[in-house]
N, C-alpha and C positions, 0 to 999 in steps of 0.2 A: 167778169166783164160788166161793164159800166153801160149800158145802152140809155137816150135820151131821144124820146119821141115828140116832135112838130111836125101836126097836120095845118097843112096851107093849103089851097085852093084845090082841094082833091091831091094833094100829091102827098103823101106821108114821108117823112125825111127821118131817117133812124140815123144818129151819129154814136158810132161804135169807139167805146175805149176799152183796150187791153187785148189778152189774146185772144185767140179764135179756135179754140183745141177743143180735143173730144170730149170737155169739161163745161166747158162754156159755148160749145154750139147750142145745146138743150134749149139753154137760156133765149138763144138770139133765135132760134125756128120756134118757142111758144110764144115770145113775143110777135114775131113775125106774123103767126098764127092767127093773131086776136087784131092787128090791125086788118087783114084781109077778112077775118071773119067780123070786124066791124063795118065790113065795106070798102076799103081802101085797097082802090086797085093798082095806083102808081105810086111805086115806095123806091124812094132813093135811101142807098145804104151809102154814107159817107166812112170811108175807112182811116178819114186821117191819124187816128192814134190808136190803131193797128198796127200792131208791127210783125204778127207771127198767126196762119194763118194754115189748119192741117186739114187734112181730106176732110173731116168730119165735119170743117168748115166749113168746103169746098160745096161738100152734099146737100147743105141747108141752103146754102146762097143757090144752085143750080135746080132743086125741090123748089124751090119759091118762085125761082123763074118759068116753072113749068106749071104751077098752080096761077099764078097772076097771067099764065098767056092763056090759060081754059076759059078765064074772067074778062077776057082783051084787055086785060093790063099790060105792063110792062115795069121794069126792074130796073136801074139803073144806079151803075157803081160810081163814086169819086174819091180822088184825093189817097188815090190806094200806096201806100210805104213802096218802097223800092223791095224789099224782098216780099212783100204779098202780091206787086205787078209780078215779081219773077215768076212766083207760083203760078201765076194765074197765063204767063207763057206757056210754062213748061208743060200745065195738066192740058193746054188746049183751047181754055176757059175761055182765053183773052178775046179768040172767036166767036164765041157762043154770047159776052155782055156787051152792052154798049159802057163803056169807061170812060170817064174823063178826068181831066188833073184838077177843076176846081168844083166846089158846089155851084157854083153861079153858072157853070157852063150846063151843067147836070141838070137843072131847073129849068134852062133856055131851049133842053131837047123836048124836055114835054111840052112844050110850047107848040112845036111844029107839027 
């Protein structure tokens, strides 16, 4: 998994490439790790070139939501693949993030 980190106005923007399996979550929750442990409390996860996305994924994106809301952060997903939206029906998820279809919408919520 190819992750690519830009910190902008307090908002950290991780753009995720490849899958998301019990392989490469490690990768994406120690990264994850080290921007909040730099201080970074609003981290948008951009999933455009995601396409496959397993529990183990699921546990590091939902860990992270529950660690940046102790910090009054918040978490926010975009540009998620059609079958990682599906996943993200079916486990429940889709209630639990806020998601949107583009980065530029995704940037616009932290705003308000």
């Amino acid at each position: 998994m190819k992750i690519t980190e830009d910190i902008d106005d307090n908002i950290c923007k991780l753009s995720l490439e490849g899958k998301l399996d019990a392989y490469h979550s490690t990768e994406l929750e120690k990264c994850i790790n080290k921007v909040i442990g730099d201080g970074c409390i609003n981290l948008l996860l951009n999933f455009q070139r995601v396409d496959y996305i397993s529990s183990s994924g699921l546990r590091v994106v939902l860990s992270s939501l529950k660690q940046l809301k102790k910090s009054g952060g918040k978490i926010i997903l975009s540009n998620l693949h059609p079958y990682v939206m599906e996943v993200f029906e079916i486990s429940g998820f889709k209630q639990i993030f806020e998601i949107y279809e583009s980065e530029e919408e995704a940037l616009k919520s932290f705003e308000v």
